[in-house]
SEVO-873027 format. One line per field, with one value per residue (C-alpha): residue in one letter; x, y, z. Coordinates in steps of 0.5 Angstrom, whole numbers, padded with zeros to 4 digits. Example, Ala and Ser with C-alpha at 12.3 -4.5 7.8 and 13.67 -1.06 7.14 Angstrom:
% residues 2
drenkol = [A_S]
px = [0025_0027]
py = [-0009_-0002]
pz = [0016_0014]
This chain:
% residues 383
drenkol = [X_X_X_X_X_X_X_X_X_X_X_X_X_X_X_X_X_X_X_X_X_X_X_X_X_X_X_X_X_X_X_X_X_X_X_X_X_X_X_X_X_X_X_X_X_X_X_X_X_X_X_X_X_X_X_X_X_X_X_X_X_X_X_X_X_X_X_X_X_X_X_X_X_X_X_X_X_X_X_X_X_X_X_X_X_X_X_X_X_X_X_X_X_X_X_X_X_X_X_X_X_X_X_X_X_X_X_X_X_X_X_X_X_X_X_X_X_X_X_X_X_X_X_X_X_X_X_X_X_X_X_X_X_X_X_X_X_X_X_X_X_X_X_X_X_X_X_X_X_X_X_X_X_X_X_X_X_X_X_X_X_X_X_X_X_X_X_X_X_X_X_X_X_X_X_X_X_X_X_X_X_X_X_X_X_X_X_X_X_X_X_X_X_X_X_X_X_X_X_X_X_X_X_X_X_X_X_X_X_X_X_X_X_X_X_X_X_X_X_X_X_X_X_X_X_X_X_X_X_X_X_X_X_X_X_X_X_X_X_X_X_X_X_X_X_X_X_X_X_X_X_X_X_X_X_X_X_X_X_X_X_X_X_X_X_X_X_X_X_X_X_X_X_X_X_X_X_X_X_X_X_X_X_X_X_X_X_X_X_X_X_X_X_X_X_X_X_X_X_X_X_X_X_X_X_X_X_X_X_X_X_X_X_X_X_X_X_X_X_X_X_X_X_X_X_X_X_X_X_X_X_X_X_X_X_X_X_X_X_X_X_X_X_X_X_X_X_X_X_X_X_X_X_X_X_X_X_X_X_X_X_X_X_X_X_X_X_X_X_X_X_X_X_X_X_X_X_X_X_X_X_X_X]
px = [0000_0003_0005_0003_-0004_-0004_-0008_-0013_-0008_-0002_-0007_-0011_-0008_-0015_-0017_-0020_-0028_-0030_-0036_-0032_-0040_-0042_-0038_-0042_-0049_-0051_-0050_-0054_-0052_-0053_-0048_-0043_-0044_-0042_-0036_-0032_-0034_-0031_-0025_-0025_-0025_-0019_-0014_-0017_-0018_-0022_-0017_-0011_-0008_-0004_-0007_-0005_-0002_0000_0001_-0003_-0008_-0009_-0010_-0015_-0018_-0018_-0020_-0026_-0028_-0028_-0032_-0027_-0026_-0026_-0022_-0015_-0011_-0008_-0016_-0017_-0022_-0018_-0011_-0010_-0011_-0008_0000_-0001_-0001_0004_0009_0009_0013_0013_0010_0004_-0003_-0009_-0014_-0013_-0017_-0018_-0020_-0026_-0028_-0028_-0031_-0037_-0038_-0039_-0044_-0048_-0049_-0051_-0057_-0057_-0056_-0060_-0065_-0065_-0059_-0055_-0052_-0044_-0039_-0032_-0033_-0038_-0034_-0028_-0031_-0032_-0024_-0024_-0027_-0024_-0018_-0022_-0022_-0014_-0014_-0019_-0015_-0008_-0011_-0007_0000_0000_0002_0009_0011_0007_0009_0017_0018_0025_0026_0023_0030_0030_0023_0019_0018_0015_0011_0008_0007_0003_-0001_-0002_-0005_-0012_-0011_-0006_-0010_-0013_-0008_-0006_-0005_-0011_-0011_-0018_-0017_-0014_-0018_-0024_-0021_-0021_-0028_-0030_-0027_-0029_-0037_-0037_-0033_-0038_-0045_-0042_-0041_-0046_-0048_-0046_-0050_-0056_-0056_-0052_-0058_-0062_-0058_-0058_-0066_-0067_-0062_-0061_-0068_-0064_-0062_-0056_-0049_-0047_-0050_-0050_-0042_-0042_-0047_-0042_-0036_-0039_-0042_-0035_-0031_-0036_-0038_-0033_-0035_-0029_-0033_-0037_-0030_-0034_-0036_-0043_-0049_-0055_-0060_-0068_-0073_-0077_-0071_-0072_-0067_-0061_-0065_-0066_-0060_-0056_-0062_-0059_-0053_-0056_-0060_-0057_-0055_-0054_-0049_-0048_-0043_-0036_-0030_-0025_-0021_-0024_-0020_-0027_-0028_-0023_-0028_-0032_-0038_-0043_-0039_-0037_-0044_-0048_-0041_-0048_-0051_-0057_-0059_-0066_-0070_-0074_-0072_-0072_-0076_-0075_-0067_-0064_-0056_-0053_-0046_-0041_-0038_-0031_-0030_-0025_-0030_-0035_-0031_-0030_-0036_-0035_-0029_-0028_-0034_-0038_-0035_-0037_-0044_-0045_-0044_-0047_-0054_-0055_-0051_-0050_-0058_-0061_-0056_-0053_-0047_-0042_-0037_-0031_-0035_-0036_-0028_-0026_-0030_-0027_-0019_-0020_-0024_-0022_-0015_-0011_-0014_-0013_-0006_-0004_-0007_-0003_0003_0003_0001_0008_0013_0009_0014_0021_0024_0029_0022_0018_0012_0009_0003_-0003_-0002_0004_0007_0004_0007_0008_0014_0016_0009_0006_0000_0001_0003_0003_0009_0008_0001_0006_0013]
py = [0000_0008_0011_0009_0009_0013_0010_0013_0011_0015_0021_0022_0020_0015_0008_0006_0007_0000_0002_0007_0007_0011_0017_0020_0017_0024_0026_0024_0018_0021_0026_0021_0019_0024_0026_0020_0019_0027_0024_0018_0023_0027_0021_0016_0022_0021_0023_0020_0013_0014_0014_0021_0020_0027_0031_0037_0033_0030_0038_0038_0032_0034_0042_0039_0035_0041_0045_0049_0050_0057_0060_0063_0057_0062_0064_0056_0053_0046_0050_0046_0039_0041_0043_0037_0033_0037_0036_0028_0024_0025_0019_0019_0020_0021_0018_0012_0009_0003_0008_0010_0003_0001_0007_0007_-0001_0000_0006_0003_-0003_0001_0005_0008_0016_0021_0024_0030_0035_0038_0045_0043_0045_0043_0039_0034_0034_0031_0026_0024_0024_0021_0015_0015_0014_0008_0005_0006_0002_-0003_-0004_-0005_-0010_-0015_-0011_-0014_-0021_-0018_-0018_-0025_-0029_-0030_-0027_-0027_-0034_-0032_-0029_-0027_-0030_-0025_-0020_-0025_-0028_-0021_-0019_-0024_-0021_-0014_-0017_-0016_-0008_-0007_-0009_-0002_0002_-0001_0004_0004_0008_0010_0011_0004_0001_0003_0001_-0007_-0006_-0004_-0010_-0015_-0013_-0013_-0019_-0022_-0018_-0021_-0030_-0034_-0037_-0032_-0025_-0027_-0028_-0021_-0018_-0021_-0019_-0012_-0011_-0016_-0011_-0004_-0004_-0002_-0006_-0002_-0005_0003_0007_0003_0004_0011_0013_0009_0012_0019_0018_0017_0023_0027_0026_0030_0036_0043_0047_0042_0037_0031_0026_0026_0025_0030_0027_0029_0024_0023_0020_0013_0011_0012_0013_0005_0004_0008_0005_-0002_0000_0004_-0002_-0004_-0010_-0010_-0016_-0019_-0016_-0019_-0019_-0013_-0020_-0024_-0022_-0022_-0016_-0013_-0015_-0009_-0013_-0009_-0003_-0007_-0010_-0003_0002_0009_0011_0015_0020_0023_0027_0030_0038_0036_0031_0033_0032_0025_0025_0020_0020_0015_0011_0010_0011_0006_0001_0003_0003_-0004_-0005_-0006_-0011_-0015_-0013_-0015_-0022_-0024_-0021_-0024_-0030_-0030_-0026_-0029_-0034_-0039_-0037_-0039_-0045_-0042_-0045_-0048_-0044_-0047_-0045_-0038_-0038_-0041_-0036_-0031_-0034_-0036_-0032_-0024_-0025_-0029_-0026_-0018_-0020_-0022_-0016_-0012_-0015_-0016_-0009_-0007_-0010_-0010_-0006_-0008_-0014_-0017_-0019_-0026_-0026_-0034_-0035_-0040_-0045_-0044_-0045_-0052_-0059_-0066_-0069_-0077_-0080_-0075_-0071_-0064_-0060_-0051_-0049_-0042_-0037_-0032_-0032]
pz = [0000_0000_0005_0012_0015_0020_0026_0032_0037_0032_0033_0040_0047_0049_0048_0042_0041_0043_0037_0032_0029_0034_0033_0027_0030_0030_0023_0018_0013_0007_0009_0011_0004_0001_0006_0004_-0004_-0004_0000_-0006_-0011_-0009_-0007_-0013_-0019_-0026_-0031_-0027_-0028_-0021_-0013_-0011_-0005_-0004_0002_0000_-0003_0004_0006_0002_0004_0011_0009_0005_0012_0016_0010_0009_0002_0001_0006_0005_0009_0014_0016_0015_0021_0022_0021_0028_0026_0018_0022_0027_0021_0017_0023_0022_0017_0009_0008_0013_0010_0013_0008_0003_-0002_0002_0007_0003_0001_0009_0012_0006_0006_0013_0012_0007_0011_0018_0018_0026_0024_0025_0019_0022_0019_0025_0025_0024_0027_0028_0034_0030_0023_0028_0029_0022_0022_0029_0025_0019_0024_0027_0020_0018_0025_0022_0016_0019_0025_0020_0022_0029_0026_0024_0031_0034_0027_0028_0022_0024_0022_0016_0012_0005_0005_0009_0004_-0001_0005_0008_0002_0001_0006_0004_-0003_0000_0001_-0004_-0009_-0009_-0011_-0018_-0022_-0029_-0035_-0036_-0044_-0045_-0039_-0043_-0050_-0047_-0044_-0051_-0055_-0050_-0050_-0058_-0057_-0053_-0057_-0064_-0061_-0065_-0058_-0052_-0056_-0056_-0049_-0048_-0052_-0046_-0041_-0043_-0043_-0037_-0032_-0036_-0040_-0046_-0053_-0056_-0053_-0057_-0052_-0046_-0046_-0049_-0043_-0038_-0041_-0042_-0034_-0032_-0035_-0033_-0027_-0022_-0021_-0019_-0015_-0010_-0011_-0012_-0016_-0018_-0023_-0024_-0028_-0030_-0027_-0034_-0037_-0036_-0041_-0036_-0029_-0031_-0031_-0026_-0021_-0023_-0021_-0015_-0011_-0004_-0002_0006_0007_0013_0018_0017_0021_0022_0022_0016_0009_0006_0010_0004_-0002_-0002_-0006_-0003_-0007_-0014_-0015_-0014_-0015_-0015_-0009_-0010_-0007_-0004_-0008_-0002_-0005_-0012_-0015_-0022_-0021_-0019_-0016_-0016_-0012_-0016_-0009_-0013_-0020_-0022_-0019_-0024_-0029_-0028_-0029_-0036_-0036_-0029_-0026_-0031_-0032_-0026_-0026_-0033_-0030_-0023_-0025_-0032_-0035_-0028_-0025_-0033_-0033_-0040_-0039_-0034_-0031_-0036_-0042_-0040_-0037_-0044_-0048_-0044_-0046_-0052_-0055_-0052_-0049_-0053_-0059_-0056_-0053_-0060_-0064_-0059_-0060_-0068_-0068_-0063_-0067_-0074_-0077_-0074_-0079_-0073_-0070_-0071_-0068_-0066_-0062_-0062_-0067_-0069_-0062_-0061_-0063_-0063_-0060_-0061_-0062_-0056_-0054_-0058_-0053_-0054_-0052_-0050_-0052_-0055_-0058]
């Protein structure tokens, strides 16, 4: 992971909250909500390929919590908790990506908040980051190993086997390129819409879920949502969208139903899989004071990318082609390898030394070979 998380313990001198829930009891759910997705916003931005683990975006983020976005810095209201912070190590940070996951999953799944907006103030918006806090200790429970797991008998093996351990956070902070990312999302759904045998339940699955036929403006919608959706001026990504435009309200609702899951332990590595947010990656907000305008916050907008490409490999499966028994899974995973990876791997390839005459590029077929009477063997996918 980047940097280092720094913990309730790391930042106020009290036992740790034996329920960090209750520290934001008080203020309302939907504000939470908000809260955190515009702290995801500014650590996991739209139009960059990286985290942004930068300490003035970590200012930022503490700003935005304190609802001090316009003041000079000088004249901030939380310029207190913005030096303490700035007096820690380089690399310390306040607020991950995981951060944000962990605090919203466990937002989402809770509903013992007020519905009565208070008036805030800077007493009540620290305990926002006080459970922000309890979370960073939350993620890091697992930490507690390096020093009851005798790893010092481990030699030159301990990076490879702690690391081991870290995958279950770390793989949040991969680095993704929106662009290319939605130019291999595009190739695997036309993949898929064009198979003789998986197109027409393609077709079906669009209308069952999305309401909608056309794969074109499906992914045009979603794309287009997704680089538009932070706004500047509120430093939060959102959607806004008339009600009477049911085309795309049906399919941002299909991407906002709440499935509250089970509470998992602050011990259990599932506790990491963010299901909730991968499979509904929109939270819609209340339309109380504008029922012709519907917002739909974007919980964490790599995520919903992903919902044209990892995301919806899984859920082709489990909504649709596993329920309806289609297929099997080996179906569904061979079609997967076979018929959009290797052949998008090889056209990146061919196309990569295409024009370099010192490079002879085999694949497939002509890796596969018969030795001494055996079974043909593949030698390699790419050569």
């Amino acid at each position: 992971m980047f940097g280092h998380l720094i913990k309730f313990s790391e930042a106020y001198e009290e036992p740790f909250p034996s329920k960090p829930l209750d520290l934001i009891a008080e203020i309302p759910k939907e504000e939470l909500i908000a809260t955190v997705v515009a702290i995801n916003s500014k650590i996991n931005p739209v139009y960059s390929s990286y985290i942004d683990d930068s300490r003035e975006t970590q200012v930022a983020c503490l700003r935005f919590l304190f609802l001090d976005n316009h003041n000079n810095l000088e004249d901030s209201n939380c310029l207190d908790f913005i030096n303490e912070y700035l007096k820690t190590p380089q690399n310390y940070v306040l607020f991950s990506r995981v951060t944000c996951l962990y605090a919203l999953q466990e937002i989402l799944n809770s509903n013992n908040f007020t519905e009565k907006t208070p008036r805030y103030t800077i007493q009540n918006r620290e305990q926002i980051l006080r459970y922000l806090l309890c979370v960073n200790s939350n993620v890091l429970v697992f930490d507690q190993e390096y020093r009851s797991s005798g790893y010092e008998k481990l030699g030159e093996r301990f990076f490879e086997f702690f690391m081991f351990k870290e995958l279950p956070q770390n793989q949040y902070y991969h680095s993704l390129n929106p662009v290319n990312f939605l130019y291999k999302s595009f190739s695997l759904l036309t993949t898929i819409e064009k198979d003789e045998f998986f197109g027409k339940h393609f077709s079906d699955y669009l209308k069952k879920t999305f309401k909608i036929e056309s794969l074109i403006e499906f992914f045009k919608f979603l794309a287009y949502t997704y680089f538009k959706s932070f706004d500047n001026k509120l430093d939060v990504s959102y959607i806004n969208i008339l009600a009477d435009n049911r085309e795309y309200v049906d399919i941002l609702d299909a991407f906002s139903k709440r499935n509250v899951t089970g509470k998992i332990e602050k011990t259990d590595l599932k506790i990491f899989d963010f299901m909730e947010i991968k499979k509904n990656p929109l939270f819609r907000a209340s339309d109380e004071y504008n029922r012709n305008l519907i917002t739909y916050l974007i919980l964490d907008n790599k995520l919903l990318l992903e919902k044209t490409y990892s995301l919806f490999i899984n859920d082709f499966w489990f909504d649709y082609l596993k329920p309806f028994n289609i297929c099997n899974r080996n179906d569904w995973g061979n079609f997967i390898g076979d018929k959009f990876f290797e052949p998008f791997i090889e056209n990146i390839f061919s196309e990569a030394f295409r024009d370099n005459p010192r490079v002879v590029f085999r694949h497939t077929n002509d890796l596969k070979f018969k030795l001494d009477g055996r079974n043909e063997i593949e030698y390699a996918d790419y050569y």
